[in-house]
Residue, then its C-alpha position, 0 to 999 in steps of 0.5 A: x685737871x680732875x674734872x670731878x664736879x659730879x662727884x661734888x655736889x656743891x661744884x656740880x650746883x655752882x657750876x650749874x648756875x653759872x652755865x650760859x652765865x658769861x657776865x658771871x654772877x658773885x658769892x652773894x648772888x649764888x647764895x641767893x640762888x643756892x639756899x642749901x649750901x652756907x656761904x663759907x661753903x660757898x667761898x671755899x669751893x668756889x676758890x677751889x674751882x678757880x684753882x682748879x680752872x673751873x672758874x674764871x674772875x670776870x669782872x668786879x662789882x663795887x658796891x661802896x668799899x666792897x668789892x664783890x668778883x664775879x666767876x664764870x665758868x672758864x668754858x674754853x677748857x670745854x670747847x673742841x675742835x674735831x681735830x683736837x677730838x680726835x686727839x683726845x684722850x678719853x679723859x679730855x672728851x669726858x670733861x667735853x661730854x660732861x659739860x655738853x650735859x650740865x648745859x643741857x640740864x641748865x637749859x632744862x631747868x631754865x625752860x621749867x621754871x618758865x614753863x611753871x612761872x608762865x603756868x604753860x604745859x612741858x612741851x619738852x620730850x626725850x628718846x632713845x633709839x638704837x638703830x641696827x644700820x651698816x656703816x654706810x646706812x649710817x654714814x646716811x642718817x648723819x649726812x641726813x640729820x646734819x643737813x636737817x640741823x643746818x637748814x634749820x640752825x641757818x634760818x633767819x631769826x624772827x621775832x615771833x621765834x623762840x629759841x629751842x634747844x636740840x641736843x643729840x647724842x649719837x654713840x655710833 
């Protein structure tokens, strides 16, 4: 399977809005939410992305005689173990990379439109580092950096909390 959706648009914004949509969403729910594109375009890139598995059906609405699916992105073709990873080809881990961003971006777009609906300030923040480290300097700052991670991802959820999304990208 091709993994193109950024090279079309129309998938690329499909696939956008069902990111962390597992009970899926219909034709007609994306056309709401995708104002630019016809729902013609819609119907033929969303069988398009079924064919290719993208997509997957995962339920039906009955709405009097009418049925409606409801699609979800098929999200299994995008999990990997570190064995499989390390398998991988440099096609499969560009379709895994591929998808870790578009769900960064969802999550992006998610958190603004709460920020501007709420009217509070972007809090959000981005960087770029490059570190000069010796193999075994670095072996460190990942050993220090996933220890951070876990004692921060194990910590009991309160309801004063909110979740945050930390993403890194570390190209070694």
């Amino acid at each position: 399977m091709e993994f193109d959706l950024f090279k079309n648009q129309v998938r690329f914004k499909i696939a956008l809005e069902l990111i962390d949509v597992d009970e899926g969403m219909s034709i007609m729910q994306l056309n709401k939410l995708l104002k630019d594109v016809s729902q013609a375009t819609l119907y033929r890139h969303v069988n398009s992305m079924v064919g290719d598995d993208l997509l997957k059906i995962v339920g039906i609405n009955r709405i009097g005689k009418v049925e409606e699916k409801l699609y979800a992105l098929n999200t299994q073709a995008y999990k990997i173990s570190e064995d499989d990873w390390l398998s991988a080809t440099y096609s499969e881990k560009i379709k895994f990379v591929t998808y870790f961003f578009m769900y960064i971006l969802q999550n992006y777009k998610n958190y603004h439109e709460s920020s501007v609906e709420n009217q509070s300030p972007d809090r959000s923040t981005f960087s770029l580092v490059k570190l000069n480290l010796t193999n075994d300097s670095f072996n460190d700052f990942q050993s220090e950096l996933s220890t951070l991670m876990e004692k921060y991802y194990n910590m009991k959820d309160t309801e004063e909390g909110t979740d945050r999304t930390v993403s890194l990208v570390i190209i070694p």
